[in-house]
C-alpha positions as CSV (number, residue, x, y, z in Angstrom):
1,X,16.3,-10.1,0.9
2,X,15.7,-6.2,1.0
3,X,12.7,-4.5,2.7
4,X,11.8,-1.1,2.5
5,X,11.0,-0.4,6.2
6,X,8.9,3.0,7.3
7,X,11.7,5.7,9.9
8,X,8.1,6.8,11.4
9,X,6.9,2.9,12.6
10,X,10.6,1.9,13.3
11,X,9.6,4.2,16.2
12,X,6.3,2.3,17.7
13,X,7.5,-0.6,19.5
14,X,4.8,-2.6,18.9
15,X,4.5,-1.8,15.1
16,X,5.4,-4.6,12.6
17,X,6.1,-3.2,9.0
18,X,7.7,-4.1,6.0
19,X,7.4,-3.6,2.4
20,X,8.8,-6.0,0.2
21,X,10.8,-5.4,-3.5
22,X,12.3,-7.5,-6.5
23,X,15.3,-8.6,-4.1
24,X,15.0,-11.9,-1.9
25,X,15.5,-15.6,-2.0
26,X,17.6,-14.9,-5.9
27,X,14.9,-14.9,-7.9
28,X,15.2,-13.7,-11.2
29,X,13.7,-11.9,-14.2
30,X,10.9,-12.0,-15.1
31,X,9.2,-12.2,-12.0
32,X,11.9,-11.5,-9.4
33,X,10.7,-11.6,-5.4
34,X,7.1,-11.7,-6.7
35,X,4.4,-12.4,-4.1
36,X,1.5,-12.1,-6.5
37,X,-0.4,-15.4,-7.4
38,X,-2.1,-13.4,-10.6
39,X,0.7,-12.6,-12.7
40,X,1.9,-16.2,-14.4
41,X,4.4,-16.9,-11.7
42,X,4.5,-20.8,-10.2
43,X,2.5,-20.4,-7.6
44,X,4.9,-22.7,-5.5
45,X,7.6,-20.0,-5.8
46,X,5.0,-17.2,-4.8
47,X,4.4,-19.5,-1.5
48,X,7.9,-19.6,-1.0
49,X,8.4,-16.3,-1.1
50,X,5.4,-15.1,0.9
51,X,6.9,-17.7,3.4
52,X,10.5,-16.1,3.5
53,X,9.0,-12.3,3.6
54,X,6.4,-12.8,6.4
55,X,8.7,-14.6,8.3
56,X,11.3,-11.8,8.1
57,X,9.0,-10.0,9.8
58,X,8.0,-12.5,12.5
59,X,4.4,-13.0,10.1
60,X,3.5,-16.8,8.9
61,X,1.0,-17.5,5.7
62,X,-2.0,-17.8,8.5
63,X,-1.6,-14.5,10.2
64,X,-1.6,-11.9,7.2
65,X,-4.8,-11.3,5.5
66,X,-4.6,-11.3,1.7
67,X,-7.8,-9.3,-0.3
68,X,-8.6,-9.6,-3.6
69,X,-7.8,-5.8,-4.9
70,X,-10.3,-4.9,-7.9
71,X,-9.6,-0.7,-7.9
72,X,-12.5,-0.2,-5.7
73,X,-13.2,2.1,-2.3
74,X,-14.6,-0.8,-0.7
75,X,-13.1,-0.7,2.9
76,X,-13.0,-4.0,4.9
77,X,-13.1,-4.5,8.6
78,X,-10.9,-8.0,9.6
79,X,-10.8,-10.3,12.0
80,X,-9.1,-12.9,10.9
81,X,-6.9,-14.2,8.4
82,X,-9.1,-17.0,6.8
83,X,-11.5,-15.1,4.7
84,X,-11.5,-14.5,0.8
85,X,-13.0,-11.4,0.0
86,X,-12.9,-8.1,-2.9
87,X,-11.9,-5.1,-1.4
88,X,-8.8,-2.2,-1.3
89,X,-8.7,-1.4,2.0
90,X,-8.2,-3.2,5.6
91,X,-8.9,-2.3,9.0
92,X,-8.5,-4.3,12.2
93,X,-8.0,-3.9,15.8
94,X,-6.3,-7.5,16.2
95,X,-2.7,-8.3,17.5
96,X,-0.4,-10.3,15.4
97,X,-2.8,-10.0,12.3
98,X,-0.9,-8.7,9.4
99,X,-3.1,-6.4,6.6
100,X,-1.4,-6.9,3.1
101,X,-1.5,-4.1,0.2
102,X,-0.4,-5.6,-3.1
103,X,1.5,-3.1,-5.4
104,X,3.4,-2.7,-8.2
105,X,2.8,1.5,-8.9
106,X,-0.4,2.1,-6.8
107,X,-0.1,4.3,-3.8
108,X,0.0,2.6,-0.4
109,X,-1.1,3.7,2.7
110,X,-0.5,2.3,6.2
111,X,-2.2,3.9,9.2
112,X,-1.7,3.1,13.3
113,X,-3.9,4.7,16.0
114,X,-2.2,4.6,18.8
115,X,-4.9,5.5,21.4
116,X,-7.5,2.9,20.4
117,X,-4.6,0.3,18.8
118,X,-6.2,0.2,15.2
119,X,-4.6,0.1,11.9
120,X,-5.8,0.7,8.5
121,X,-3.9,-0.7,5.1
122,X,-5.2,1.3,1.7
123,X,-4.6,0.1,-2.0
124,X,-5.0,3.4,-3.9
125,X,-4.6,3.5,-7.4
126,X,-5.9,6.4,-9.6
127,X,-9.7,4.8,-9.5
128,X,-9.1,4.5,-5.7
129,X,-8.0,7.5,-5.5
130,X,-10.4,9.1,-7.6
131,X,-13.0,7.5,-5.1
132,X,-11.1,8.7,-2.5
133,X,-10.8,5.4,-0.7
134,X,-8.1,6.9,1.5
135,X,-10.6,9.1,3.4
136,X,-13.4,6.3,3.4
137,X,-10.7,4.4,5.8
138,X,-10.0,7.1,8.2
139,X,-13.7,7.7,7.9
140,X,-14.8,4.2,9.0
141,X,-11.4,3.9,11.4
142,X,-13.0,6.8,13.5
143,X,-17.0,5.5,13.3
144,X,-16.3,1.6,14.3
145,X,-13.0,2.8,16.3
146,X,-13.2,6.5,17.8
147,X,-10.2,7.3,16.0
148,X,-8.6,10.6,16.0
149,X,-6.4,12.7,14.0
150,X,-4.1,13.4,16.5
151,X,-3.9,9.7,17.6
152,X,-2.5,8.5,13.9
153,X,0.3,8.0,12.5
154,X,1.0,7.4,8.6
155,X,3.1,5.9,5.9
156,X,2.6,6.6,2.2
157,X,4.7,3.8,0.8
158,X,6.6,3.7,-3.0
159,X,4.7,4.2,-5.9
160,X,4.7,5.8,-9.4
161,X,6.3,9.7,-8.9
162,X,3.6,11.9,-10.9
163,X,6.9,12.7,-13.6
164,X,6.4,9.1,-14.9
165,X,2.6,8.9,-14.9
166,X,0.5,9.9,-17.7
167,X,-3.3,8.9,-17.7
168,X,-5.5,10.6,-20.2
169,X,-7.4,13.6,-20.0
170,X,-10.7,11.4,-19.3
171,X,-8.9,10.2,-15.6
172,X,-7.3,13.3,-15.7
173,X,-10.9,15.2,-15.2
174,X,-11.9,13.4,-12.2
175,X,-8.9,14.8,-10.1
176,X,-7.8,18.5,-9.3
177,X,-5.8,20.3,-11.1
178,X,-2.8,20.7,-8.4
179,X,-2.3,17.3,-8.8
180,X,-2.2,17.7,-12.8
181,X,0.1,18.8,-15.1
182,X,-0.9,18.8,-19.0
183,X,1.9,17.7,-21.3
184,X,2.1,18.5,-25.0
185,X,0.5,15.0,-26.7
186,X,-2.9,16.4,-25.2
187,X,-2.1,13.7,-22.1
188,X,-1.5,14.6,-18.3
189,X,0.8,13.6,-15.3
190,X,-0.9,12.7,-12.4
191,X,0.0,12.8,-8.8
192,X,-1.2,9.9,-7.3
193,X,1.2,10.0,-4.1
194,X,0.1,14.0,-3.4
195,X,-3.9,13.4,-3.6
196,X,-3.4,10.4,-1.0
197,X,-1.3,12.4,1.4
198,X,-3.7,15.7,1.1
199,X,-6.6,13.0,2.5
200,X,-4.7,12.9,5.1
201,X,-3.6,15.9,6.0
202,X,-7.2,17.3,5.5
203,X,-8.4,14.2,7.9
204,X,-6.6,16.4,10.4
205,X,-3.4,13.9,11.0
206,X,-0.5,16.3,11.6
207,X,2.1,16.5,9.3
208,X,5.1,15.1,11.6
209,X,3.1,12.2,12.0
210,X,3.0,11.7,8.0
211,X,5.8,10.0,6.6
212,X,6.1,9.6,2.5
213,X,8.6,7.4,1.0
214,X,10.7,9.2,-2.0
215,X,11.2,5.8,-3.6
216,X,9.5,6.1,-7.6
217,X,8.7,2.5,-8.5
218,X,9.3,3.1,-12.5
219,X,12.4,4.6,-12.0
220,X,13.8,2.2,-9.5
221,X,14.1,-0.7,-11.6
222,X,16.6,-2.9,-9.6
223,X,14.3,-2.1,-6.3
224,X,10.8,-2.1,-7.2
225,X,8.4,-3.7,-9.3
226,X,6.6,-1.3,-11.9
227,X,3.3,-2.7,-14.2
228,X,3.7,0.9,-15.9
229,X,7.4,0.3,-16.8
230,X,7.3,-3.8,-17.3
231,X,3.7,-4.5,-18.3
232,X,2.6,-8.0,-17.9
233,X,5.8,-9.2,-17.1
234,X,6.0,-7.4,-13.6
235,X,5.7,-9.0,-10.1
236,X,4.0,-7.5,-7.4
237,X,5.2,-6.3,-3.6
238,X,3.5,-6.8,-0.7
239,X,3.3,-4.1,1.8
240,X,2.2,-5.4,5.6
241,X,1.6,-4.1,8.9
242,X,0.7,-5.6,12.2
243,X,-0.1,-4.9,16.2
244,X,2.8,-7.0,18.1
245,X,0.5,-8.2,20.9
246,X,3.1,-6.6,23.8
């Protein structure tokens, strides 16, 4: 099994994180490592796998919490792992509770306040994005919490590199242009990955507190799972991070 771990939360000794990818337990195509119910995969398999991950990571099925995602900037604060609920974002001050981000090109974001022991999970796509749902969490972290930027540390996780993703000019007009650039068919590339890290940095979080992962999920087709390069055929990772209760 391969998991994309974060340099930054490798740090923080009582940070659990891990991302997984298309490599573990030998599945294979279409699905791969696929911890997505949603997708056509049996969900059996998808058990098994969410099983093998979480365990890697010293996580079981009734400790992480798992939200619907529906694009939204609907933030959710967590107690507990039992709940089914709609939303993109997690918060929770609970040890030993994992928060889940599904992705398969959609910009992660995984936050840790190390003063008041709070962390934030974001699922930002280009609606979330658009909505900035990024800010909404820190927003809410330091309302409920008393969270501050100097306190935070973040990890922008793989995603889609702006080269490979083109959205229309219609999404392209609800972002700035720094984060566009217009091609020649009249469509544009979009910088998902840069828009979510300037919420940070403009939250106030300093930069050597900010890491980004390099990792393109289109282009890393043995690694990661892309819906933009594979369609309907594409699993889904699961990103998760948790409070060891030291």
């Amino acid at each position: 099994m391969q998991i994309i771990r974060s340099a930054l939360f490798e740090n923080i000794p009582n940070i659990i994180f891990g991302m997984s990818t298309k490599i573990g337990l030998n599945r294979e195509a279409p699905f791969y490592f696929n911890m997505s119910m949603s997708v056509g995969d049996n969900e059996k398999t998808v058990t098994e796998n969410r099983k093998a991950f979480f365990s890697k990571l010293g996580l079981n099925l009734g400790s992480v919490v798992l939200q619907k995602q529906i694009h939204s900037d609907i933030v959710t604060l967590v107690h507990d792992a039992g709940k089914q609920f709609e939303s993109d974002a997690l918060i929770t001050d609970k040890p030993d509770l994992g928060l889940a981000i599904s992705t398969a090109d959609c910009v992660p974001v995984f936050l840790y306040d190390k003063s008041k022991n709070v962390i934030g999970a974001v699922h930002s796509g280009w609606r979330g994005t658009a909505k900035n749902i990024t800010s909404k969490t820190l927003q809410l972290m330091q309302k409920k919490f008393g969270t501050v930027p100097n306190d935070l540390f973040a990890f922008i996780g793989p995603s889609i590199a702006a080269k490979n993703y083109e959205v229309s000019k219609e999404v392209a007009q609800k972002f700035d242009d720094k984060y566009l650039s217009k091609k020649n068919n009249g469509k544009y590339l979009l910088d998902l990955k840069m828009a979510n890290y300037d919420m940070l940095i403009n939250f106030g979080i300093p930069a050597n507190q900010i890491e980004v992962s390099g990792l393109c999920s289109f282009e890393e087709k043995k690694l990661l799972h892309s819906y933009r390069r594979d369609g309907k055929k594409s699993g889904r990772a699961l990103g998760i991070i948790a409070m060891r209760n030291l």
